[in-house]
C-alpha positions as CSV (number, residue, x, y, z in Angstrom):
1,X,70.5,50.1,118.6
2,X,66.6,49.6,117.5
3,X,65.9,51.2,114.4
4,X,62.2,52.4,114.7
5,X,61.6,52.8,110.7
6,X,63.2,54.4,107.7
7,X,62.9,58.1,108.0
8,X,63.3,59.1,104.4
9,X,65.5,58.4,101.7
10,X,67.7,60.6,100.0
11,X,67.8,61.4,96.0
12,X,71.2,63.6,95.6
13,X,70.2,65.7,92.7
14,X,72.0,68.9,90.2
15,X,68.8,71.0,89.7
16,X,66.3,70.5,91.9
17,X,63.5,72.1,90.6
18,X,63.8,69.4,87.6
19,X,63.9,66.8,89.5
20,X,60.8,68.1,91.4
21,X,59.4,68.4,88.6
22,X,60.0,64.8,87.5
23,X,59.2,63.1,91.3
24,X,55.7,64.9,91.3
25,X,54.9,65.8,87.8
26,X,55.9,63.2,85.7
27,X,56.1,60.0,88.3
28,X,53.2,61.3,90.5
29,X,54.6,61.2,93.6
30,X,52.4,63.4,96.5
31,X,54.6,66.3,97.3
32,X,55.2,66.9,101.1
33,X,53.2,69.7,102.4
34,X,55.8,71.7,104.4
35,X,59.1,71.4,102.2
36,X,59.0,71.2,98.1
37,X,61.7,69.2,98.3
38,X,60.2,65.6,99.6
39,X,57.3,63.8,98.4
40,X,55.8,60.5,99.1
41,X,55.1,57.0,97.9
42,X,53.0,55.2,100.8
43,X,54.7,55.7,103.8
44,X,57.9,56.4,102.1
45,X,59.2,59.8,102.1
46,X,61.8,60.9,99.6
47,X,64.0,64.0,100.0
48,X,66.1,65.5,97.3
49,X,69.5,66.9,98.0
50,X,72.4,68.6,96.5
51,X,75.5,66.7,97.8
52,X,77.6,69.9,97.3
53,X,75.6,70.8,100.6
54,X,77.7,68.6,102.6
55,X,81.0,69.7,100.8
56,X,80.8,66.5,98.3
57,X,80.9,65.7,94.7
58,X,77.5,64.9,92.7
59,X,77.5,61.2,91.6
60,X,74.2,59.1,91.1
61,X,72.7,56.6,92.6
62,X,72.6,53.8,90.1
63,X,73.2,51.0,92.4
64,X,70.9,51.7,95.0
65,X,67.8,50.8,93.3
66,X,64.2,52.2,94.5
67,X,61.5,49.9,93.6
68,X,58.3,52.0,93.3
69,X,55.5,49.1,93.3
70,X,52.8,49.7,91.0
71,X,50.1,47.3,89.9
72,X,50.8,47.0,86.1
73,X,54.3,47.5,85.1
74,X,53.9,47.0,81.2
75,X,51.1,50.0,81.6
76,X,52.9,51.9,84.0
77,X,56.4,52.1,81.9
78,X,53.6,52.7,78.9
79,X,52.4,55.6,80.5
80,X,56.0,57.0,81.4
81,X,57.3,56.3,78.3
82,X,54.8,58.7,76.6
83,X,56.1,61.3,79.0
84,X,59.6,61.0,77.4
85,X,61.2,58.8,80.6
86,X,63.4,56.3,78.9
87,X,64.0,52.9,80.3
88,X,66.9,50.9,80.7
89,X,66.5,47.4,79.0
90,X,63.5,45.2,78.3
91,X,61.2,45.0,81.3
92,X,62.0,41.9,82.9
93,X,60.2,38.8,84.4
94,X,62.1,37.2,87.2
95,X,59.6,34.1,87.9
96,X,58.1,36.2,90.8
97,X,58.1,39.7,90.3
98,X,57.9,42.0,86.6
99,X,60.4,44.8,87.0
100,X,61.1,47.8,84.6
101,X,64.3,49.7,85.3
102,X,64.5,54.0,84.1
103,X,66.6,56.7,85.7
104,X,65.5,60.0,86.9
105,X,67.2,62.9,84.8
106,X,70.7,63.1,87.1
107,X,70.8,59.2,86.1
108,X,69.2,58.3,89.7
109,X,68.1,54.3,89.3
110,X,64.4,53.5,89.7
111,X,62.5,50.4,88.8
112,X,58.9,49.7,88.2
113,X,57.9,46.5,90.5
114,X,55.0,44.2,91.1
115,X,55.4,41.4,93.1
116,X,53.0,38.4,91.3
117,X,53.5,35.5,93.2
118,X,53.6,34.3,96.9
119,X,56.7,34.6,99.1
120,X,57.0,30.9,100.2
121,X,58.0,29.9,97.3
122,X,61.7,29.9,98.4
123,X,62.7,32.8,95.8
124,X,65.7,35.3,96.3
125,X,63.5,37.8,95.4
């Protein structure tokens, strides 16, 4: 096998014109122009879907956490925070990157990330 790239991933979701909403309106995210249901950050495409489509039960991805990278994470959960998203702890420093950790409204995990210092340091993350 030779996996070419990551195609998009997939955000299982219980209303999905909320959850559009939140993806495009509230985090930004450029919507995809031939289906409402997938927008991009970069080169990575997200795609919402009900898992009820494939005959399964609706449970959240809380483990799976995407990292959206953004250049300020203190400002960026700031800015978010005034649009009601609430955030899951204190944001947090681990020596190399800041991280800020929210879930999407079906409880979806998503973190603000920067990356601040060089990856030869020998960090795990």
């Amino acid at each position: 096998m030779d996996v070419k790239k990551l195609d998009f991933v997939g955000i299982p979701t219980t209303d999905m014109e909320r959850s559009i909403e939140f993806y495009v309106g509230t985090l930004g995210l450029r919507q995809d122009e031939h289906r409402d249901a997938e927008f991009w950050a970069g080169e990575t495409c997200f795609s919402l879907w009900k898992p009820e489509w494939a005959g399964r039960e609706f449970s959240p991805s809380e483990t799976c956490v995407l990292a959206l990278h953004v250049d300020d994470v203190p400002a960026a959960r700031e800015e978010l925070e005034g649009k009601g998203v609430r955030f899951v702890g204190e944001n947090i420093d681990s020596g190399v990157c800041h991280m800020a950790i929210f879930k999407d409204p079906d409880g979806n995990a998503l973190m603000l990330h920067n990356r601040y210092a060089p990856y030869d340091n020998g960090s795990q993350f």
